[in-house]
C-alpha positions in Angstrom: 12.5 7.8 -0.4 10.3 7.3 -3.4 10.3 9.8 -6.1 6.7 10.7 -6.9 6.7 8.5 -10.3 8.3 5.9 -8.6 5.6 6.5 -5.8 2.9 6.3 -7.9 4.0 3.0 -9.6 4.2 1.3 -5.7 1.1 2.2 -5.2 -0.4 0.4 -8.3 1.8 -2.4 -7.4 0.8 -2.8 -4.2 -3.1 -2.3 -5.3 -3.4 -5.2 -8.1 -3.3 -7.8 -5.8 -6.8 -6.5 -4.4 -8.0 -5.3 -7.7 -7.6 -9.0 -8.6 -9.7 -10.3 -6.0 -12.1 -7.6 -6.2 -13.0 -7.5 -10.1 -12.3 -11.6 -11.1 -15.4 -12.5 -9.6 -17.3 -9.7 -11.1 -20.4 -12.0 -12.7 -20.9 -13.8 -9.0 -23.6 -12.8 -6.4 -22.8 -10.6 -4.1 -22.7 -12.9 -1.3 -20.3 -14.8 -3.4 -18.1 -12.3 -4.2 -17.9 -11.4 -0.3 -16.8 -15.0 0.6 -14.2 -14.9 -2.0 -12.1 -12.1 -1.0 -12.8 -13.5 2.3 -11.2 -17.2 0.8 -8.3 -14.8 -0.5 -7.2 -13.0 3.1 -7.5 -15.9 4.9 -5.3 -18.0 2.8 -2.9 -15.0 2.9 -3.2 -15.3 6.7 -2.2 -18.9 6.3 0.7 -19.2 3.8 2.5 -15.6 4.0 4.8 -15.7 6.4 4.9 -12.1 7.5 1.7 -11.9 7.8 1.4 -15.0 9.5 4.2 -14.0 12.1 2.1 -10.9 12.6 -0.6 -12.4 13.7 0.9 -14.8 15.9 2.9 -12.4 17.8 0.0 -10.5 18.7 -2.5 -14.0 19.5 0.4 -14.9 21.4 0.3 -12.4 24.0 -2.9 -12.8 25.0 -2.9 -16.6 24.4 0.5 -17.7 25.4 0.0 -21.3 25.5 -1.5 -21.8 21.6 -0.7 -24.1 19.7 0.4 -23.6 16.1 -2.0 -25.7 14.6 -4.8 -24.0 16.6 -3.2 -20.2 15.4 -3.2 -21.6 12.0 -6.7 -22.0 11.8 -7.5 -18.9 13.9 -5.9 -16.6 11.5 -7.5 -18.3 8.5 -10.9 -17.7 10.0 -10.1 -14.3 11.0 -8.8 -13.6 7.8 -11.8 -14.5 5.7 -14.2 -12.8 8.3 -12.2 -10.0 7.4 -11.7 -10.3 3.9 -15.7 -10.4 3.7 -16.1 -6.9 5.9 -13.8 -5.4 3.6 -15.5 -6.2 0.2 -18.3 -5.4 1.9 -17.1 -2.0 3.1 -15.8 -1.2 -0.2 -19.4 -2.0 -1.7 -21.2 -0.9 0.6 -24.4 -0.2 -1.5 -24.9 -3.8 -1.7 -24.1 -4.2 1.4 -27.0 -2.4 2.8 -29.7 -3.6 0.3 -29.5 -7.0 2.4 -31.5 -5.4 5.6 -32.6 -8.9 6.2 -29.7 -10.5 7.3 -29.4 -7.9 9.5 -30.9 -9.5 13.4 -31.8 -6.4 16.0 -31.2 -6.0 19.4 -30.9 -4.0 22.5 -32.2 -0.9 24.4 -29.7 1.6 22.8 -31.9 1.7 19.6 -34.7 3.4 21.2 -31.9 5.7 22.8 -30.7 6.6 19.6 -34.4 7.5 18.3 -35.3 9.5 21.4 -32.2 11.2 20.6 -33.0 12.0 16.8 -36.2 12.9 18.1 -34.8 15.4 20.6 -32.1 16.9 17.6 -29.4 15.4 19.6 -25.9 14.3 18.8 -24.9 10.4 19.7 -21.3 8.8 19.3 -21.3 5.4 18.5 -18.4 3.1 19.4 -17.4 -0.3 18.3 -13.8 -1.2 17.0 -12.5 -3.3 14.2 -14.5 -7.0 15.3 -17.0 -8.8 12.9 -19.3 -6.6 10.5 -19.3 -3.0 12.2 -20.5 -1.6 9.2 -24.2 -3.4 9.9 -24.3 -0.6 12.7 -24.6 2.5 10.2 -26.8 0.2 7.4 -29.3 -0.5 10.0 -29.6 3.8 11.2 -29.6 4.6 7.6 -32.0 2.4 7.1 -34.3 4.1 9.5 -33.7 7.8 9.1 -30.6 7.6 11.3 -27.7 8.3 8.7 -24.6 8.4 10.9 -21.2 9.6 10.0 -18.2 7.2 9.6 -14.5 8.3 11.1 -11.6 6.6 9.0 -7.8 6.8 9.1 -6.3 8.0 5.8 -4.6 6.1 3.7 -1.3 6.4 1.7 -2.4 4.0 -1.1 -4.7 6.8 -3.2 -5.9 3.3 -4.5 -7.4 1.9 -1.4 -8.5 5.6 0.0 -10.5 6.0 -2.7 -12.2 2.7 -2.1 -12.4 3.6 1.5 -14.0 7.1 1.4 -16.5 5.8 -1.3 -17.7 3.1 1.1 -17.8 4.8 4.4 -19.8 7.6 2.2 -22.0 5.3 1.2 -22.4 3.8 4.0 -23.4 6.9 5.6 -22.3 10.8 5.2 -20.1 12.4 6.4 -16.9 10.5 6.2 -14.8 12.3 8.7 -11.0 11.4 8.8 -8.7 11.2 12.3 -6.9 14.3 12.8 -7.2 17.7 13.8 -9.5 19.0 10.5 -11.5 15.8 11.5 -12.3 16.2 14.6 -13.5 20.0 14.0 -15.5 19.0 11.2 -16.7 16.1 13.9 -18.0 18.4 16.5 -19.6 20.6 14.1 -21.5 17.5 13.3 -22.7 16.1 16.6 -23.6 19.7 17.4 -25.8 19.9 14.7 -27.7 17.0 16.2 -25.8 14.4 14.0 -24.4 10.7 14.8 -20.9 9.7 14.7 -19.6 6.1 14.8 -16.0 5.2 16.0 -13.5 2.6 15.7 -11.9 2.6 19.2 -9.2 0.2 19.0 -6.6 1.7 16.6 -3.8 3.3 18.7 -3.4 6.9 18.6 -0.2 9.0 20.1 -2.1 11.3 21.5 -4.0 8.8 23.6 -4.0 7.6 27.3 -2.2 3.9 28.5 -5.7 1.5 28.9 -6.2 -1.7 29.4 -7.3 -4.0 26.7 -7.3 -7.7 27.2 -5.1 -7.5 29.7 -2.6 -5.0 29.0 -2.2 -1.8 28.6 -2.8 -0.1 24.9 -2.7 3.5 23.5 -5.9 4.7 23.6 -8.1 7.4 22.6 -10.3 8.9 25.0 -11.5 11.8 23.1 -14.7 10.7 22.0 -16.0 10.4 25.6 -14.4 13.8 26.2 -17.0 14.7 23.6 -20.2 12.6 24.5 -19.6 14.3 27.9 -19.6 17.7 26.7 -22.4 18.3 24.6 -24.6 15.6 26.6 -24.8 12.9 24.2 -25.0 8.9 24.8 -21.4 7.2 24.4 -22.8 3.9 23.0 -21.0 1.0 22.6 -22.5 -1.3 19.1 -21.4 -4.2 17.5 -22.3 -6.5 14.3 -21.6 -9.9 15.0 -21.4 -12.5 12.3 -23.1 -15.7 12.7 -22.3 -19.0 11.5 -22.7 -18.7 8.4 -21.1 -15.6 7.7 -24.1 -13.6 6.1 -26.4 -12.9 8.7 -25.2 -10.5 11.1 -26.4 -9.7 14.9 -26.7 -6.3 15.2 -26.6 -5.0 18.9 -27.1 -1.5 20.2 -26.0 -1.5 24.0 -27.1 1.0 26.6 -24.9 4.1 26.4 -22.2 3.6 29.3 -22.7 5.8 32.0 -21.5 9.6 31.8 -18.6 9.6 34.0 -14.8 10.7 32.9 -13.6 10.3 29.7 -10.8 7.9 31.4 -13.2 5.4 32.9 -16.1 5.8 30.1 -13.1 4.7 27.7 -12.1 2.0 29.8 -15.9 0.2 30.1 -15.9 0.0 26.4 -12.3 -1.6 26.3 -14.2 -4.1 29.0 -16.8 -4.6 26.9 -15.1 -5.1 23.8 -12.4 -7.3 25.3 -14.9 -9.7 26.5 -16.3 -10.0 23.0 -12.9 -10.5 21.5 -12.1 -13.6 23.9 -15.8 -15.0 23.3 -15.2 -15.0 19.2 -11.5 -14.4 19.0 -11.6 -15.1 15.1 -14.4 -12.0 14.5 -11.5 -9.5 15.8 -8.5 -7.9 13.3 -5.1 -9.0 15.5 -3.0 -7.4 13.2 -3.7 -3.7 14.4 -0.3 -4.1 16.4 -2.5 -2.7 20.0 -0.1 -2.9 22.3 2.6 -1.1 20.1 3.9 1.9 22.3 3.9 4.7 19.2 5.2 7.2 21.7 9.0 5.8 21.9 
């Protein structure tokens, strides 16, 4: 176990290879910036081998009968999709000042507004797949500032990136746990918006399926959009082609059922996206790892 000094020195370790990328580009447009630390992850993604093993275990399960040179360039793509989200995430500022890459769509918007309107509550959910963050700058944007749940991190470094973001991005920034989740319902009982990464295992959480096999999954948030009467709406930013623009898509809310089978329509719904862009999804979550053994 670390002493604290020793601790503390790990921590900036581990942090200067992202400071690197983050500052060395500094005089570059934002855009340009973006696709840099998005150039950095994905070659990561390619040449380190741990992370490379990672990613194939996981691809693997789902797509048994890939071929290396097709993973290869799978994880480089994903890799710089998500390098980009992250910059973006941690600069989130500038992130939101480009409204017009942002492409609208779906009947959930006008949900969201009636709800607003009405001084209702509204979780959003979407999970970690192409630009989620697009979600929250487009309801700022229009008077719908919506809180953003994050796990916390051990690296003080990269939780101080994180919280600033997600802050800017929209307030509150709400972490997982219990404190969270009381300062969460507090919040959607006040009439506020919450948006929620699904697809991160939790202990506490119920066996689902998700692309084909079962995953540790939270169903706590429909518990919650059941009980104080508030849409359970699945959203998603989707990158295009060429990275910048972003299709921003509020679905209807799924239909107030049980938390069991409300969770499980969104793992549907975001399992069918994953296989349509596999390369706009994060495969190194480790989904299907059991944390209950």
């Amino acid at each position: 176990m670390f002493t604290r000094p020793a601790k503390y020195i790990w921590q900036h370790l581990r942090y200067i290879p992202l400071w690197s990328a983050l500052t060395y580009s500094k005089w570059r447009g934002f855009d340009a910036r973006a696709r840099s630390l998005g150039n950095v992850i994905g070659w990561t993604m390619r040449w380190i081998p741990i992370a490379r093993q990672r990613f194939d275990r996981e691809i693997l399960r789902i797509y048994p009968d890939m071929a290396r040179a097709d993973r290869l360039i799978l994880s480089r793509k994903m890799g710089q999709n998500m390098g980009r989200t992250l910059f973006e995430v941690f600069h989130n500022t500038g992130f939101q000042a480009g409204q017009d890459k942002f492409h609208i769509s779906g009947p959930g918007l006008a949900v969201l507004e009636k709800a607003r309107a009405d001084g209702k509550g509204a979780i959003l959910v979407s999970g970690h797949f192409g630009q989620w963050e697009a979600v929250r700058a487009v309801l700022k944007s229009r008077g719908m500032e919506t809180a953003g749940v994050y796990r916390h991190q051990n690296n003080r470094h990269y939780q101080r990136l994180l919280v600033r973001g997600i802050e800017q991005g929209g307030k509150p920034a709400l972490t997982t746990g219990r404190d969270g989740t009381k300062a969460m319902i507090r919040h959607l009982r006040s009439g506020g918006f919450v948006a929620i990464l699904l697809d991160e295992k939790t202990v506490d959480g119920e066996m689902l399926p998700f692309l084909g096999f079962d995953a540790l999954t939270s169903t706590a948030a429909a518990r919650l959009a059941l009980k104080y009467d508030i849409p359970f709406m699945p959203v998603f930013g989707t990158r295009r082609d060429n990275s910048s623009d972003i299709d921003v898509e509020f679905e209807a809310p799924i239909e107030p059922t049980d938390p069991r089978t409300m969770t499980q329509a969104f793992n549907d719904i975001l399992s069918a996206r994953i296989l349509e862009k596999p390369d706009q999804w994060y495969w190194l979550l480790r989904r299907w790892k059991d944390m209950r053994r």
